[in-house]
C-alpha angles and dihedrals in degrees: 000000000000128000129218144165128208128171096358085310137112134233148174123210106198122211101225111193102202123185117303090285102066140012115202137190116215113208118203147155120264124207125195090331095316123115122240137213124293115285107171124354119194136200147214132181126155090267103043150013110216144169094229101182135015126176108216130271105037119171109234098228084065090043093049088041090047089048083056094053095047094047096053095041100043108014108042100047075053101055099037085060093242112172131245087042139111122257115278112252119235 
């Protein structure tokens, strides 16, 4: 889990290790330490890189932040070679 704040609130973005296919990332809001409901819910897989769900109305600053996150947790160990992860899409 990750921890991040945008705009005074605070989210998680949760590393979710799926089978060896994918790999995904959750986003949601956290609230005096408990977690919320989904927001955004990204995927990777060696093929594509993909949002593969947003609940409306998303602010773009969280979606921008989120992007960031993703990018630093799935697509640049990828793209640097390191070992024990998935190819990276492209």
């Amino acid at each position: 889990m990750r921890g991040f704040s945008v705009q005074g609130r605070d989210y998680a973005a949760l590393i979710i290790l799926g089978d060896d296919d994918f790999e995904a990332m959750e986003v949601v809001e956290m609230t005096d330490g408990v977690r919320g409901s989904l927001l955004l819910e990204f995927r990777v897989d060696a093929h594509s890189a993909r949002l593969t769900f947003i609940r409306p109305e998303i602010e773009i600053p969280l979606l921008r932040a989120s992007l960031r996150i993703f990018e630093e947790e799935f697509l640049e160990p990828r793209r640097a070679g390191e070992p024990g992860g998935l190819p990276s899409p492209p």
